[in-house]
C-alpha positions as CSV (number, residue, x, y, z in Angstrom):
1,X,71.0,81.8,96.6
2,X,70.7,82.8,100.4
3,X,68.5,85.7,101.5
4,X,69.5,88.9,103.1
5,X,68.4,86.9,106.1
6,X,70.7,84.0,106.2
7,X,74.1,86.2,105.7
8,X,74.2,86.6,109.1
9,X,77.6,87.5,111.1
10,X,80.3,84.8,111.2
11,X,81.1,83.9,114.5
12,X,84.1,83.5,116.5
13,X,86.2,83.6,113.1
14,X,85.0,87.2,112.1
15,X,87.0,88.9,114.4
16,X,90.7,88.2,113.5
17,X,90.0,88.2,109.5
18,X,88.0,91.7,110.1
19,X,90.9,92.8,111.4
20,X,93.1,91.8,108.8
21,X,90.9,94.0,106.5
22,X,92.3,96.8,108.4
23,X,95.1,95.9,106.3
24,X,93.4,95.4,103.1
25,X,91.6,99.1,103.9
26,X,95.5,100.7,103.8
27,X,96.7,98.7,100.7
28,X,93.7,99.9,98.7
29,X,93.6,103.8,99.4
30,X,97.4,103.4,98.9
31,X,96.5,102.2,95.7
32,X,93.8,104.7,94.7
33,X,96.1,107.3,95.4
34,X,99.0,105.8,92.9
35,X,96.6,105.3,90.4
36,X,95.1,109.0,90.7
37,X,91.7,109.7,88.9
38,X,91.4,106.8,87.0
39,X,90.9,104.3,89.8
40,X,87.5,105.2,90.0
41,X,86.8,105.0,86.5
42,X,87.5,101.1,85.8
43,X,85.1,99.3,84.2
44,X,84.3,97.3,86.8
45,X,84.2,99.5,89.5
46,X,81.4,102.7,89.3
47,X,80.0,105.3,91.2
48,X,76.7,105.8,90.7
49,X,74.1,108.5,91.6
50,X,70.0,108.7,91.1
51,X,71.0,110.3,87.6
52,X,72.9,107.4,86.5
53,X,71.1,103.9,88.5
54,X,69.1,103.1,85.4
55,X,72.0,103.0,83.3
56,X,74.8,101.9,85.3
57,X,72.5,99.5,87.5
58,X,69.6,98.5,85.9
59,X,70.7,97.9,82.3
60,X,73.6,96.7,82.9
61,X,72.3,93.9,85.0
62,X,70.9,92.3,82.3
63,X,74.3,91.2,81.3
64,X,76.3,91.1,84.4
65,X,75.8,90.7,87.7
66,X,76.0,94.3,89.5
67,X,76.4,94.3,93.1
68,X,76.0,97.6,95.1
69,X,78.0,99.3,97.7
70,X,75.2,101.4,99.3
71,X,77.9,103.6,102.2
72,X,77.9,106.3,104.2
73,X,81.0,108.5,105.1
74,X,79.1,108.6,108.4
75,X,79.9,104.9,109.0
76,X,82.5,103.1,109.9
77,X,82.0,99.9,108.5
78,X,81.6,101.2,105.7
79,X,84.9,102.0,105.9
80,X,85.8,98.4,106.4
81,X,84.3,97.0,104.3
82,X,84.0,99.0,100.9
83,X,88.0,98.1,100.2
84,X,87.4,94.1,100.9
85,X,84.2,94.8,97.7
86,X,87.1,96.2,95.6
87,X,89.5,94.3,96.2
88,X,86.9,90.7,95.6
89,X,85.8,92.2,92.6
90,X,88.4,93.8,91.3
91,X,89.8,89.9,91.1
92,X,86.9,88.8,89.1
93,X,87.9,90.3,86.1
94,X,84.9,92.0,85.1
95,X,82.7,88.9,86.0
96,X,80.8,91.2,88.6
97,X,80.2,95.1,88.8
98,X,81.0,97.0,91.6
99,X,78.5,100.2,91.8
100,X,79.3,102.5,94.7
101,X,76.3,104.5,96.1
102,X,76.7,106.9,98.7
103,X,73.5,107.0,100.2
104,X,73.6,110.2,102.1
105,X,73.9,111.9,98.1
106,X,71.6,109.5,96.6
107,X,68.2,109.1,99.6
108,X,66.1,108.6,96.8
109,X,68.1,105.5,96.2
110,X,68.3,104.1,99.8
111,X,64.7,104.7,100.2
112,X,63.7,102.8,96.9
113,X,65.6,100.2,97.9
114,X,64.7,99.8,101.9
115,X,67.8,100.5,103.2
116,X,67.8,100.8,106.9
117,X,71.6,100.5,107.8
118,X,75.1,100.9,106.1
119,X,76.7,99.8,105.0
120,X,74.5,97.7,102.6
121,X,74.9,95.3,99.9
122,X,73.0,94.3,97.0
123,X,73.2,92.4,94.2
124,X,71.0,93.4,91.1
125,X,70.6,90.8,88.1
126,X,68.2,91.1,85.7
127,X,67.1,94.0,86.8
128,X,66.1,92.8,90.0
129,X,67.8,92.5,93.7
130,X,68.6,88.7,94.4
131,X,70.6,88.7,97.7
132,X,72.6,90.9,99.8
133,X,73.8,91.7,103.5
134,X,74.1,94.0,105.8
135,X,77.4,94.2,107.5
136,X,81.0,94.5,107.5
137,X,82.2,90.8,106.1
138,X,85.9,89.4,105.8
139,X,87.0,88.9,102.4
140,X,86.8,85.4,102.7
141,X,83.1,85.4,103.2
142,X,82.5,88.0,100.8
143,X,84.8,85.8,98.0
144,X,82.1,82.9,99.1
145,X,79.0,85.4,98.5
146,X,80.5,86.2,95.2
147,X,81.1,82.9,94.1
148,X,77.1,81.7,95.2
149,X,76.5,84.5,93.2
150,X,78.2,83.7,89.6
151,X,76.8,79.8,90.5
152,X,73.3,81.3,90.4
153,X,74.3,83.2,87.5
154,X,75.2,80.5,85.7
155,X,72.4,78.3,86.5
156,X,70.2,81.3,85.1
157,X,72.0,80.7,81.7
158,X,72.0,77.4,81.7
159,X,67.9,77.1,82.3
160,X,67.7,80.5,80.1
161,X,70.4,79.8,77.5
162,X,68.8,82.7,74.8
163,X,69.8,85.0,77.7
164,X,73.1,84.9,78.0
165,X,74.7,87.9,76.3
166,X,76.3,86.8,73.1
167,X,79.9,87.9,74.0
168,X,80.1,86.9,77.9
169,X,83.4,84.8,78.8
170,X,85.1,84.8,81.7
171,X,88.4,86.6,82.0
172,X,91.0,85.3,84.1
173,X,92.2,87.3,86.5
174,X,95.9,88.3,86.3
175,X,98.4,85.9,88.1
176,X,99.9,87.2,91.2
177,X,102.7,85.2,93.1
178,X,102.2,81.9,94.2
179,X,100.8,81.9,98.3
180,X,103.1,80.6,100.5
181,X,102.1,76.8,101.5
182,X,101.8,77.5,105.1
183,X,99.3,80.7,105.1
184,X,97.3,78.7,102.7
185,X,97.4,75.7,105.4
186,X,96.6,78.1,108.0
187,X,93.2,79.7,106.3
188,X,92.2,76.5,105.2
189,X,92.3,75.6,108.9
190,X,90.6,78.8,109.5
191,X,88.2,78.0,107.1
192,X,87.8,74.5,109.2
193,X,87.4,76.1,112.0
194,X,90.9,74.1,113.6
195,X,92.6,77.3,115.4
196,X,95.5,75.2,116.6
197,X,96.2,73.9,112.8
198,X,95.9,77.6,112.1
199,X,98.5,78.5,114.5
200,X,100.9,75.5,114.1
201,X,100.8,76.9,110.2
202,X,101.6,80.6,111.1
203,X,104.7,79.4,113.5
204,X,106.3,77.2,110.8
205,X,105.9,80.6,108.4
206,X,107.2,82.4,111.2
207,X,110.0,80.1,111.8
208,X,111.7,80.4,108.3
209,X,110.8,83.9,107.8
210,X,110.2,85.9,110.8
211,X,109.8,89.2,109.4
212,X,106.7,87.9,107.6
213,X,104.1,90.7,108.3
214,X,100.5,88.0,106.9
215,X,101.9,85.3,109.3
216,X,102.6,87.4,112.3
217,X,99.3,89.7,112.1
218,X,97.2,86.1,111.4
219,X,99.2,84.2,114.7
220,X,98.1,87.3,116.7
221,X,94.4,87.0,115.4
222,X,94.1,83.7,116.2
223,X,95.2,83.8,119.5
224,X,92.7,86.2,120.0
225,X,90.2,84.0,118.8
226,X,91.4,81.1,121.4
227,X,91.3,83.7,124.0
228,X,87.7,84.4,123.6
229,X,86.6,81.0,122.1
230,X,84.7,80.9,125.3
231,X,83.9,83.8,126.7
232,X,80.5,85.6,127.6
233,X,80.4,88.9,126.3
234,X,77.8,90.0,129.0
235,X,80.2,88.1,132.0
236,X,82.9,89.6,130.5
237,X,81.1,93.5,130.1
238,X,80.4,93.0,134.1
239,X,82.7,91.6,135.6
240,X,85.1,94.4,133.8
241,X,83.0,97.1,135.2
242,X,85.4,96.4,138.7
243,X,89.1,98.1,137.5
244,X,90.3,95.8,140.0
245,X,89.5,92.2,137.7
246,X,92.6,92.5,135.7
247,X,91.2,89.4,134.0
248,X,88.2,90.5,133.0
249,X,90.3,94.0,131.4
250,X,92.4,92.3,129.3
251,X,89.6,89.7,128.2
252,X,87.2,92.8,127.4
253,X,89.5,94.4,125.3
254,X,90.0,91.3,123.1
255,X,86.3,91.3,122.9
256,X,86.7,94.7,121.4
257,X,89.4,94.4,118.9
258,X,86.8,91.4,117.6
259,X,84.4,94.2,117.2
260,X,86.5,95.9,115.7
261,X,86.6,98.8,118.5
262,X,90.5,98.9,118.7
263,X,91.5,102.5,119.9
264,X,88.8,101.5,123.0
265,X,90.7,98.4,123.4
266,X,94.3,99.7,123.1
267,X,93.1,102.6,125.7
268,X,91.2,99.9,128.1
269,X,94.7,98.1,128.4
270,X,96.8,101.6,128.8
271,X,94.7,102.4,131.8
272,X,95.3,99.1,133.1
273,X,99.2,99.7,132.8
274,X,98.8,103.2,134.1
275,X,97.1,102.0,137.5
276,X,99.2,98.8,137.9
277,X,102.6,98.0,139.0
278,X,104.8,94.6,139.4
279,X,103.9,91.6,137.5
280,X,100.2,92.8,136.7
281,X,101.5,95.9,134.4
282,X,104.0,93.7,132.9
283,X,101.2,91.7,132.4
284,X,98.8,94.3,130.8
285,X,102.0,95.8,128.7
286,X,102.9,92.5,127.2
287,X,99.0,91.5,126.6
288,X,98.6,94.8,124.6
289,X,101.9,94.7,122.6
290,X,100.1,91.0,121.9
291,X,97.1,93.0,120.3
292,X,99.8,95.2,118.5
293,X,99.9,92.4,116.2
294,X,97.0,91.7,115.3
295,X,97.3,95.0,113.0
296,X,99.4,95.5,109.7
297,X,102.6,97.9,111.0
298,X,101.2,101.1,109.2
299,X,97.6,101.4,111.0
300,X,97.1,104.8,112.2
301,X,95.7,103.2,115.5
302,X,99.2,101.5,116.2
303,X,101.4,105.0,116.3
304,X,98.7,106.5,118.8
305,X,98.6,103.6,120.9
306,X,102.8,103.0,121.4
307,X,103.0,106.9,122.2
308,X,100.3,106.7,124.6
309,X,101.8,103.2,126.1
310,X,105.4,104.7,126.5
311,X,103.7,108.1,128.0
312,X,102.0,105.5,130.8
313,X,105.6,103.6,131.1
314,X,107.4,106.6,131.5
């Protein structure tokens, strides 16, 4: 399996898919809160504390992967990405464990385990920590972590077979709708790394069903991604230092919704439209309405930003 070290940040593709966890952040409190207490009890997903590690960590992981969540409230990405874990393994049917450590309750944890940044995750098997990374992923890498992971696992068994636990089977996960052929097109072509095939697959979507919320938020992150495909983030940083490079603005604040800072993009480009006039606001208000896609239509971020545009308008 790969190191700690070779889970290194995706490039130009992590941006639009991080924000689409944005999405995937919503759906899940929305569905910790319908569920109520019991949420947080499933088997497969735990929260664990220094009382609890050995037995909810260690001895389990001699049966079953367990992959820790080691978060802070104190950081944003852990915000990110803790929903994306729960949601991955939550789909595996009990295949994986999902323990939840909040590090600022648990230091004796984070400092057993070297933990210099959240958030942070581990997997533990066999009692022992076998790969990991340390930063906010999109689901679709985390689903390919995962998946390494259970191969490993099952090569384990395979070279150990008196080791595997007597009643381990895999459980299917349960059957959702079937995915729409064109936004499975379009992240394969994601996945390829063909922007264009993405996009011509998100406009057929679009085309039959225009309303479609996946298709229009994943046309609106790709674009971004072919907007910055070939940008330098230092150019970009100072050449947008002059208020008057209206080019360098707008191409900054793409760099920031990438990085996932989107109130300081959305407020970059409201500044822009409040000190322009003519074609170059109309510009600026169009570009940003652009990056108003990009996010699923309940984001907190999106109700601040349209009262602040229409305040600059008006």
């Amino acid at each position: 399996m790969k190191s700690m070290a070779d889970f290194s940040r995706p490039g130009s593709l992590y941006g639009a898919i991080d924000l689409g966890a944005r999405k995937q952040t919503l759906e899940a409190q929305a569905r910790r809160e319908a569920a109520g207490p019991q949420a947080a009890s499933s088997a497969s997903i735990i929260d664990v504390t220094e009382e609890t590690f050995t037995t909810d960590v260690i001895d389990r992981s001699m049966t079953v992967p367990v992959v820790l969540d080691l978060w802070s409230p104190r950081a944003p990405g852990s915000a990110q990405l803790s929903p994306v874990l729960e949601k991955v393994v939550g789909d595996l049917g009990g295949r994986v464990v999902l323990a939840k450590i909040n590090v600022d309750g648990s230091p004796q944890i984070a400092q057993a385990l070297r933990v210099q940044a959240v958030p942070t995750v581990l997997a533990i098997f066999q009692g022992q920590a076998v790969t990991g990374f340390q930063q906010v992923l999109p689901e679709q890498e985390v689903s390919r972590w995962l998946d390494e992971l259970l191969a490993a696992v099952e090569q384990f068994y395979q070279a150990n077979p008196g080791a595997r636990p007597p009643e381990a089977g895999e459980q299917e996960a349960p059957a959702g709708p079937p995915a729409d052929p064109d936004l499975v097109a379009a992240e394969q072509a994601i996945d390829n790394g063909d922007l264009d095939a993405a996009a011509e697959a998100y406009e057929r979507l679009l085309a039959r069903a225009p309303g479609n919320e996946d298709a229009k938020m994943g046309l609106a992150g790709v674009n971004l991604m072919r907007r910055t495909a070939e940008a330098d983030p230092a150019e970009v940083q100072r050449r947008a230092q002059d208020p008057a490079d209206l080019d360098a603005q707008l191409l900054a604040a793409d760099l920031e919704m990438l990085s996932g800072s989107v109130d300081e993009a959305f407020n970059r480009v409201i500044a822009v439209v409040k000190r322009t006039s003519g074609d170059d606001r109309d510009r600026a208000r169009r570009h940003l309405l652009g990056l108003f896609d990009t996010l699923p239509a309940e984001d907190p971020s999106l109700a601040k930003a349209r009262r602040a545009l229409a305040s600059a308008l008006f």
